[in-house]
N, C-alpha and C positions, 0 to 999 in steps of 0.2 A: 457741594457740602457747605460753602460758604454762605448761599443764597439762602440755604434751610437754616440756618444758624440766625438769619436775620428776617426770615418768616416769624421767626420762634420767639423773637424779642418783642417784634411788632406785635404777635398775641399777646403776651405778658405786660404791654405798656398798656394796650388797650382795657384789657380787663382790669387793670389798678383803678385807668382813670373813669371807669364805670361804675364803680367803685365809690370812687371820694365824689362823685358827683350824685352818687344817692338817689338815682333814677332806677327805677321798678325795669327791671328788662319784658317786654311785651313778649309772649308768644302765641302762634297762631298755627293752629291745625288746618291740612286740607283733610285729612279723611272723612271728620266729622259733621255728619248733616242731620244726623237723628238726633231725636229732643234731647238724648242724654250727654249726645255730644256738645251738644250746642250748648246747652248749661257749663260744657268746662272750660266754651270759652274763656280768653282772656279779655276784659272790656275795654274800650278802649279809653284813654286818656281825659281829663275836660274839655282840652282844648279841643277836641276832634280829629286829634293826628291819628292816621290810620298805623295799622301793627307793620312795619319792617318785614320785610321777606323773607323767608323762611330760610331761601337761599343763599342768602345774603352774609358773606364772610365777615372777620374781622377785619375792620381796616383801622389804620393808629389817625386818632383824631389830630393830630397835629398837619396831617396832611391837605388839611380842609381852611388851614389858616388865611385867611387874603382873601379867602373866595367865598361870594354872596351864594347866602343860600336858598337851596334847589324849592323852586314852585310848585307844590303838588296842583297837577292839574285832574281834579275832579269830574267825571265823567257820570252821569247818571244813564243806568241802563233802561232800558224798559221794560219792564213788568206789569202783572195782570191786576187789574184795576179790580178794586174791591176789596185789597185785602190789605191791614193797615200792619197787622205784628210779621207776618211771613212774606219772602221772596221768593220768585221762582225763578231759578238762573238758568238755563239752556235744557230745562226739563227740570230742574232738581230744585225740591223747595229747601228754603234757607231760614232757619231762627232769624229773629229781631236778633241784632249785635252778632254773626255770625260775621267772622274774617274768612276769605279763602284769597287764593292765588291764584285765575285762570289759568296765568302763561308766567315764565319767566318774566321779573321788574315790575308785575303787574300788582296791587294789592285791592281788593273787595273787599265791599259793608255790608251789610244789610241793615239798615235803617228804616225805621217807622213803616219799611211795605217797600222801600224803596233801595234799589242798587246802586252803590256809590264805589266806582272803582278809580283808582290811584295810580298812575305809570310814573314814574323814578325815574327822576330826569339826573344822568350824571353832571356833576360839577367839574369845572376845569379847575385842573390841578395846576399848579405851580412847582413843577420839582421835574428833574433830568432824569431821574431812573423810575418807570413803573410798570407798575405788573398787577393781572389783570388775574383773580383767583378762579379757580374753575368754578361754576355754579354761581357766578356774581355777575349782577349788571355792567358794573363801575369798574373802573383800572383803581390802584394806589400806589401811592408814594410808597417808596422803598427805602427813602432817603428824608428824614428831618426838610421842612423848609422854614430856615432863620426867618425870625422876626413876624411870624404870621398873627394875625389877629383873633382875640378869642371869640366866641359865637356869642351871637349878641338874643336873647329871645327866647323864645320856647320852639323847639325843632323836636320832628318823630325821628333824625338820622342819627342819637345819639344812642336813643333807642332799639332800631333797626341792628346799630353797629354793636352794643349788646348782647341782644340777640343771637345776631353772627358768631362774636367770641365765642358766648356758651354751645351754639350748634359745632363751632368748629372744637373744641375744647369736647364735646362728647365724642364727638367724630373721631379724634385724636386716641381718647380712653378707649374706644370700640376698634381702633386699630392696633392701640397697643395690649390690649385682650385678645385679638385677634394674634398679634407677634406674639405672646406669649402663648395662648395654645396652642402657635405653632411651632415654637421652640420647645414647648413639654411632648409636641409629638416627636419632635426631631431627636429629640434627649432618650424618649420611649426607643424609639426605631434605633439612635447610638448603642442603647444597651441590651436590647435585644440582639442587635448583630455584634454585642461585644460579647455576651452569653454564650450565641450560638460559633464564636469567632474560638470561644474559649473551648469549650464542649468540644468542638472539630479538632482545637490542639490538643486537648488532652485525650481525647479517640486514637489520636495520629501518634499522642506518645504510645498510647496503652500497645496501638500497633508496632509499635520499633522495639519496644519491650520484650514485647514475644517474641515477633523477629527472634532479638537478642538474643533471648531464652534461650529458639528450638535451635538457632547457629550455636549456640555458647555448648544445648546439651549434644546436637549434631557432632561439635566438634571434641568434645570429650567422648561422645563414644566413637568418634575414629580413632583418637589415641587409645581407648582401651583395646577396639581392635588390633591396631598396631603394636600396643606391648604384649597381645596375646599373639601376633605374631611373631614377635621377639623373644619371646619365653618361647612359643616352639622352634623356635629358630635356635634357638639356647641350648632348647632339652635333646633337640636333633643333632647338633653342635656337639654335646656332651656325648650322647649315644655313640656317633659315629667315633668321637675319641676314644671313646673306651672299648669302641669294638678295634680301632688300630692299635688301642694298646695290646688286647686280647690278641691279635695277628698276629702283632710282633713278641708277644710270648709264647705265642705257639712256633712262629719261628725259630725263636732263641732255642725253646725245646725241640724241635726237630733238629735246630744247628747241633746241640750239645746228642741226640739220640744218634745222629750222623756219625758225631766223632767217635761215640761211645762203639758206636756199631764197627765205626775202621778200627779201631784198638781194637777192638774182639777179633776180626778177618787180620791185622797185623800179629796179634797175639798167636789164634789158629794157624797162619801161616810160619812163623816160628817153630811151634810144636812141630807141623808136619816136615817142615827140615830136618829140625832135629831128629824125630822119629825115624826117618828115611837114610839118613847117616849113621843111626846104631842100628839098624837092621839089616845096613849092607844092602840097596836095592830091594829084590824081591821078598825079603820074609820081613820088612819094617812094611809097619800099618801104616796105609799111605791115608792122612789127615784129610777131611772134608774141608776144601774152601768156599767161604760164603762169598761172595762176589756184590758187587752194589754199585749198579750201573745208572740206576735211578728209574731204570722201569723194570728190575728183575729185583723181587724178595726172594732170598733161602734162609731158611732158620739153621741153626748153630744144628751139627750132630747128636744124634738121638743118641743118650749112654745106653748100652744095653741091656743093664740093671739097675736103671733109674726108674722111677716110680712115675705117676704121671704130676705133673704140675701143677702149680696153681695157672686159673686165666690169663694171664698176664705173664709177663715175660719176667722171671727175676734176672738181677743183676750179672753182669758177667763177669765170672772170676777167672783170674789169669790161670790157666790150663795148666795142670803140673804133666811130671814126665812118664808118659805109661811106666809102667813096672810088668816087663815082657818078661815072658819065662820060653829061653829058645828052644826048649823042651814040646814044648805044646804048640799045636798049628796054629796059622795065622790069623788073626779076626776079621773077618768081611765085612767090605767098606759098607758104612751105615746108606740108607737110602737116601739122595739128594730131592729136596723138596724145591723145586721152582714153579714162579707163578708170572708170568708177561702182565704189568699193567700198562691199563690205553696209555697215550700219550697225558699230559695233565694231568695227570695223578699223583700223587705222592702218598705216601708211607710215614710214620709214626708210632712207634711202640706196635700198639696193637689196634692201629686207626690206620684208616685208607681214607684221603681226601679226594675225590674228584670232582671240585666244584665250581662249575661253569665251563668241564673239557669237552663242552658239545658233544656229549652222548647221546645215544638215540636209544640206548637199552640198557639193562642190567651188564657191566662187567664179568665176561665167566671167570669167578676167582675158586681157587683151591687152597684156602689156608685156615684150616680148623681152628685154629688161635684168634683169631678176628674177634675183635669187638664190637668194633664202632666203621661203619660204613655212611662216609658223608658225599651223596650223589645230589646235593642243591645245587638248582641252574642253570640243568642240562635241555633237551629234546627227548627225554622219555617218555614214552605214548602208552608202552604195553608192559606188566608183571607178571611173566608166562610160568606156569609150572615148573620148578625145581630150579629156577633163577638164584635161593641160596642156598641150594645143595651145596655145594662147595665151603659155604661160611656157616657152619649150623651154629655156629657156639655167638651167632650175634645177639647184641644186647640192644643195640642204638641203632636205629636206621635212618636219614635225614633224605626223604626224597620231595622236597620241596621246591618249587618254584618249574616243575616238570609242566606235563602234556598230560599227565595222566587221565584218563577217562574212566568209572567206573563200568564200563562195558572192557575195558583193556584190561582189566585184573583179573585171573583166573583164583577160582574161588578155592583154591588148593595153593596156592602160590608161600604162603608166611605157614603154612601148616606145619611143616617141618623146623620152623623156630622155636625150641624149646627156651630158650633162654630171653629171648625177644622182651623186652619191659619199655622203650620209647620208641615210638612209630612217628614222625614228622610227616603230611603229606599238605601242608600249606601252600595255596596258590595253585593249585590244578585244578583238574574240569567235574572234579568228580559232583555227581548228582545224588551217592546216598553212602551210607557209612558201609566199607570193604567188611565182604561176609568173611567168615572163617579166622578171625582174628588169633591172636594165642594168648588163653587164659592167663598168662603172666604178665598180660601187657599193663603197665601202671600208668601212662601218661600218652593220651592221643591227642594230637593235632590236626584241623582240615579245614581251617583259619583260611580266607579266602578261595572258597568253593562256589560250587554251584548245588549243593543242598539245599534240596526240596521239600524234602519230607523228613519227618521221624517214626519208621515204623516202632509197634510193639515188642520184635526181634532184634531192634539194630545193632544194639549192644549184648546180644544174646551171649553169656558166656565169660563177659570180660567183668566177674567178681569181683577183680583185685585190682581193677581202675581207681586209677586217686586224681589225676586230676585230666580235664577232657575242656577241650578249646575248639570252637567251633566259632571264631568273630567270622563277620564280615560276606555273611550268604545270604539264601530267602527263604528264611525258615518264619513262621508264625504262630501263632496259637492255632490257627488252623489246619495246621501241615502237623503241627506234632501232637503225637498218640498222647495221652497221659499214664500209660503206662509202657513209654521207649525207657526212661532212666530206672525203672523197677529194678532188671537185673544187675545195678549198680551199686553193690551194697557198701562199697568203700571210696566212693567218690566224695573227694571231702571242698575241689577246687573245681569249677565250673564257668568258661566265658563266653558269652551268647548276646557280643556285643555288635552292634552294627547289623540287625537282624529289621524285620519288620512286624516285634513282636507290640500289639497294644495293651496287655496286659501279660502278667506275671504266668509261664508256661506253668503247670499243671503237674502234680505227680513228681515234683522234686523228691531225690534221697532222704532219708531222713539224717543220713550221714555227712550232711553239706554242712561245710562251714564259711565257706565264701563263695559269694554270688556277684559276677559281673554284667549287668544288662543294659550296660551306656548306648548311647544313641540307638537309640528306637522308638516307638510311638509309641510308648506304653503311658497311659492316661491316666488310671485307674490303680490303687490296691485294694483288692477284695480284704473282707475278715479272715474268709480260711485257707486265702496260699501260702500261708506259713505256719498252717497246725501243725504242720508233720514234721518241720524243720527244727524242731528243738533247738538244736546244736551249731545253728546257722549264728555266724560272729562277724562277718563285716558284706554289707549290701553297696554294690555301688550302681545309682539310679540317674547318675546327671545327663544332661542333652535330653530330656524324655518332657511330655506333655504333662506332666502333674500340677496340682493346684492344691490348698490346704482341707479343700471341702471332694475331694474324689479321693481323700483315705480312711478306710475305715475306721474306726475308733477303738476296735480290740484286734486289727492286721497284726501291731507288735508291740503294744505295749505290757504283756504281760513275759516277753521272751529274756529271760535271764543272762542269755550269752551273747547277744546282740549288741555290741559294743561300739562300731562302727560303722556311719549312713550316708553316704554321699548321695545329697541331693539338691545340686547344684545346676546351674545352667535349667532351672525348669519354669513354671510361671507361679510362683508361691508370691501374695501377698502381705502374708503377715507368716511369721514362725507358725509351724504345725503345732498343732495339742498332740496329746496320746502318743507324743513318741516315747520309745523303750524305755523301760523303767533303769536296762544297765545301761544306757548312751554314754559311750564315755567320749566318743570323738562324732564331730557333728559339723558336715559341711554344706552353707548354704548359699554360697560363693553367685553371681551372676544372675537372680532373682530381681521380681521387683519389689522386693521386702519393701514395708514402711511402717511394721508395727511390730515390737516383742512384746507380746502378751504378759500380765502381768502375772506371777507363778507356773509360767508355761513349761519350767523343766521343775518344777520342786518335788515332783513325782520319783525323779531320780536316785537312785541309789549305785554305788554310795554319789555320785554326781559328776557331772559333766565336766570334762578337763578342756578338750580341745574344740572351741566354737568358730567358724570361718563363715562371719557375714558381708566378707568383702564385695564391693560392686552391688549393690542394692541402695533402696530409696528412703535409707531413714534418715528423721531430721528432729526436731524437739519433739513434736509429741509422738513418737514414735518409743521414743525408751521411758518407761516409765520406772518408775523408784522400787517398785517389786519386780522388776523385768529380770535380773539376774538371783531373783531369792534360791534357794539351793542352790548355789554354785560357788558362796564366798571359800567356802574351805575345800575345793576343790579346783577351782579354773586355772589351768597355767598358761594356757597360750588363746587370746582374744584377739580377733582382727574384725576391723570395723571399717578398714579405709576405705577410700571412693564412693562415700558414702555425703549426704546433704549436712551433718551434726554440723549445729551451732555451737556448744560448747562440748565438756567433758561429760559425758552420762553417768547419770548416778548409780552409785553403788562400787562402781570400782575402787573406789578408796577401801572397802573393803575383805576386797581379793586380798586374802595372806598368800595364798603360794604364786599367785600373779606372776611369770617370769617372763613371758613376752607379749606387747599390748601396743596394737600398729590401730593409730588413727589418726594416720595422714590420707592428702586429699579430701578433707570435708572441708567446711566456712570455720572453723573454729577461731574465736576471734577471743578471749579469754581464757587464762589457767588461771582457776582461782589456788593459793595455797594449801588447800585439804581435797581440791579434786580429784588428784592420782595419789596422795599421798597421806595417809592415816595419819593426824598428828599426836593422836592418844597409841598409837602401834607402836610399843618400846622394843618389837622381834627386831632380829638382825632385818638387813634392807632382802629381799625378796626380788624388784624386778632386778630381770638382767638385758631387756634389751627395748627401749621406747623408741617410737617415728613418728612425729610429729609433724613434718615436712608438709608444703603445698596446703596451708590451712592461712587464715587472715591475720595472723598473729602478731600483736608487734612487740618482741623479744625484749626492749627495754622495761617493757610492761610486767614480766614476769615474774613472782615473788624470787627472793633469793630461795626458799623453803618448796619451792612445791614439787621439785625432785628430788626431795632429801631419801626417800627411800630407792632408787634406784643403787646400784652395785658401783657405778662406774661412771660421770658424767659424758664421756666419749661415747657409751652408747647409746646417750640421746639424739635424735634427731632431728634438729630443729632447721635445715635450711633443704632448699630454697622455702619463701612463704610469699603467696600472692599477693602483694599489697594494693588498696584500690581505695 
């Protein structure tokens, strides 16, 4: 670095003193040999000093001090005789006054016809450091030499050295043009690969993003799965509780029908003591005792002028004391009724339990009083002819959870039930609905079957059917007639849930009023499966394939009584149009909603109370400012949570009967002061229960005013909130 630093000086001294010395710098081309060139010669001096070498560096004239200067020794070449203005140099003609350079140190004329070339004799130098430039004859000083003597005369090396500077000074320019467009390439190539450096990170974010996303939305709908398994874990929870309360109330009541029952056998036995001690042995009316051993029933004694009873058993009243006249003969002992139940069985009032005592058949019972026979649980395969001979006066039959086979039923079997109104046969094998039913029957179950079909007969008979459950078999639009429900003229409850129906079965009652068709494939509402149904008042459609464009647009919206629509769990992306003009409750829970149409319920009359758009995908532009119009003087209970909203949607401020309003789980990241809360609404406060929980909120933020219409501030909701 040091050496270039003092190359760099020695240029800069040389060109000054080229300078103050006011000598013409000579230049000389080799290319040029045609006439036009030759004219651009440079001429050469008076003196006749030839032009300096082309090649020829700068060197700092101080270095030349002390030392006699160099001899050009002149050489005349030979050329072709005759010609006095042109040379001919080794084939090549030369202008008069043309300079060239054969070789390196070498310099040529062309004069008057004649070649005069020039060899540059270097001079000895006086100085301890020199260096010898590339492309130059001569070494130089590198180094000042004190006290040198100035050049005395007229010399071409002042010239020469001229020359040099300026060649090496373009030289210089041409390399620093050179570093320079090669630092604008370098600069190019840094920002292109800073572009492309960029572009790759911001790809790689765009990538972690999504990532993010589809983990972030993956992992909220494991938790929704998870709290829909906790709510049935809840509801199964609940169930089972209230069916062990129900156990233990029925045992209470067995306990207390037990005792009532030994008080009467204490009581009865009483009497017959006493009877047997005023009659002296043989002429006292010896008393019937009921005995209750827990598998023997006998009913109390038959008065023999009493009337017949009601169904049921009345109260037992403490026994007074015959009034015996010993005049007249003895009264013969009433006939004793006993009946052997299997083992696990028990008794209650006017119900026989035996459920889950491993039966294999119908119990043969003999007790006309019977009500209610509960056989769920057992091993029963076959319902043979005159199986309740014995029980005619039954009402309730419960054989659920049997063997039973529709080839095992004798088609005579329930004939003799006059009284018979619930038939229970859920969870058996049966493949089509038991012929010969009894015209009283009001309410059939065959909920977990193996029904195939529906013929035009199957309910032949059963008028006074009200309600008929049929979940969980493989029944279809295709398997059932459109006129099996014909003969049902008072079936007003209907469940055809877990079926593999695709569309809406065919030939409904026109007596229905609720319809369950949950999980099934049904795709489609046609316009006229519900012309007939007048009367039809709550549909429930969730788990099923529908969508907002496979419902017809006159299916129900002209139905007066249709009040209630579950259609939840299906694939709707925006709210349906044309639903019922009465909607009063409307579920759309579990969709991929992301748009409420704007006037989509104004249609309603008088208007929509209960809306459930929980679990779906709306976000701002999703609700728009007419999205709840008909609904202000009507909505009371609005759920929106789990849902994408960024703020509070409009219009709820002006819900007057508004009582419960859940919109948590969205980004909600502001409550402005008149969002939930009317500040022109002087009514008493109207909500009674807000949730706002799990949204972006930050509570400090919050007007003190924007829950002023709320009941109760304890039943706001405001924590946990995501903060991020």
């Amino acid at each position: 670095m040091r050496l270039y630093l003092i190359l760099a000086l020695f240029v800069c001294l040389t060109s000054s003193l080229a300078k103050d010395q006011g000598r013409p710098i000579v230049q000389g081309r080799r290319r040029g040999v045609g006439p036009k060139r030759a004219r651009k010669q440079t001429v050469l001096q008076q003196d006749g000093t030839t032009e300096s070498n082309r090649q020829a560096g700068s060197v700092f004239v101080g270095s030349y001090r002390n030392t006699e200067e160099p001899k050009p020794s002149y050489q005349v070449a030979p050329v072709n005789a005759g010609k006095s203005e042109h040379c001919v140099f080794r084939g090549i003609t030369m202008f008069d006054k043309t300079v060239w350079s054969p070789k390196p140190c070498v310099t040529c004329i062309c004069t008057s016809g004649e070649v005069v070339c020039d060899q540059i004799k270097c001079l000895a130098l006086q100085c301890h450091l020199k260096f010898q430039p590339i492309g130059q004859c001569c070494p130089i000083c590198i180094q000042p030499v004190a006290d040198a003597p100035e050049f005395s005369g007229h010399s071409p090396i002042p010239d020469i050295l001229a020359e040099a500077d300026n060649r090496i000074s373009q030289s210089q320019l041409a390399k620093k043009e050179i570093q320079k467009n090669d630092k604008k390439e370098r600069n190019h190539k840094k920002d292109a690969e800073r572009k492309r450096r960029k572009k790759q990170k911001k790809e790689e974010a765009e990538r972690r993003r999504k990532l993010k996303e589809k983990a972030a939305t993956e992992k909220e709908e494991a938790q929704r799965r998870q709290r829909e398994k906790e709510e049935e874990k809840a509801a199964a929870e609940e169930r089972r509780r209230r069916m062990e309360e129900h156990r233990r109330n029925e045992e209470e009541r067995s306990r207390v029908m037990e005792m009532e029952q030994r008080e009467m056998l204490r009581a009865l036995e009483e009497a017959a003591e006493r009877a047997r001690e005023e009659l002296r042995g043989d002429e006292a009316a010896e008393e019937d005792v009921v005995w209750l051993r827990g598998d023997v029933f006998q009913m109390p004694p038959k008065q023999p002028t009493a009337a017949p009873g009601p169904p049921s058993l009345p109260p037992v009243q403490e026994p007074t004391e015959p009034d015996y006249d010993e005049s007249e003969p003895a009264v013969d002992e009433p006939e004793r009724v006993t009946t052997l139940l299997p083992p696990g069985c028990t008794i209650s009032d006017v119900i026989i339990t035996c459920e889950n005592a491993k039966l294999t058949g119908i119990p043969p019972l003999s007790i006309p009083e019977l009500k209610s026979l509960n056989l769920q649980g057992n091993e029963i395969k076959t319902i043979p002819t005159g199986a309740f001979n014995g029980i005619p006066n039954l009402e309730w039959i419960d054989l659920g959870k049997n063997k039973i086979s529709s080839s095992g039923i004798d088609p005579q079997s329930f004939k003799g039930l006059k009284f018979l109104s619930r038939l229970y046969m859920d969870g058996n094998l049966l493949e089509q609905i038991p012929a010969e039913l009894p015209s009283t029957l009001q309410e059939l179950k065959v909920n977990e079957n193996n029904l195939k079909e529906l013929e035009a007969n199957s309910f032949e008979g059963l008028s006074s059917l009200v309600t008929l459950e049929m979940e969980g078999n493989l029944l279809s639009e295709g398997n059932v007639n459109p006129l099996a429900f014909k003969p049902l003229k008072e079936l007003t409850y209907l469940r055809l849930s877990r079926n593999h129906f695709r569309t809406i079965p065919q030939g409904l009652p026109a007596s229905l009023q609720e319809l369950y068709v949950e999980n099934n494939l049904i795709e489609e509402i046609s316009e006229a499966v519900f012309n007939e149904t007048t009367n039809i008042n709550v549909v429930v459609l969730h788990h099923n394939k529908l969508d907002e464009s496979k419902i017809a647009p006159l299916a129900w919206i002209n139905h007066r009584n249709l009040e209630s629509l579950d259609l939840s769990h299906n694939s709707f992306y925006l709210v349906p149009s044309f639903l019922p003009k009465s909607l009063v409750h409307l579920v759309l829970a579990g969709n991929q909603i992301e748009r409420i149409p704007a006037y989509v319920f104004a249609h309603m009359e008088p208007g929509l109370e209960y809306l459930y758009l929980s679990y779906n995908n709306l976000d701002s532009d999703g609700v728009e400012p007419e999205s709840f119009f008909g609904t202000f003087n009507t909505m009371t209970e609005l759920c929106l949570d789990h849902n994408q909203l960024p703020a509070i949607p409009a219009g709820i401020n002006e819900m007057t009967k508004l009582h419960f309003l859940r919109l948590n789980n969205n980004k909600i990241r502001h409550v402005s002061e008149d969002a939930i809360c009317d500040p022109m609404n002087v009514d008493d406060s109207h909500l009674v229960a807000l949730r706002l929980e799990n949204n972006l909120l930050d509570l400090r933020k919050i007007p003190p005013a924007a829950f002023s219409c709320v009941r109760s501030y304890s039943s706001v909701v405001l924590k946990p909130q995501r903060i991020k």
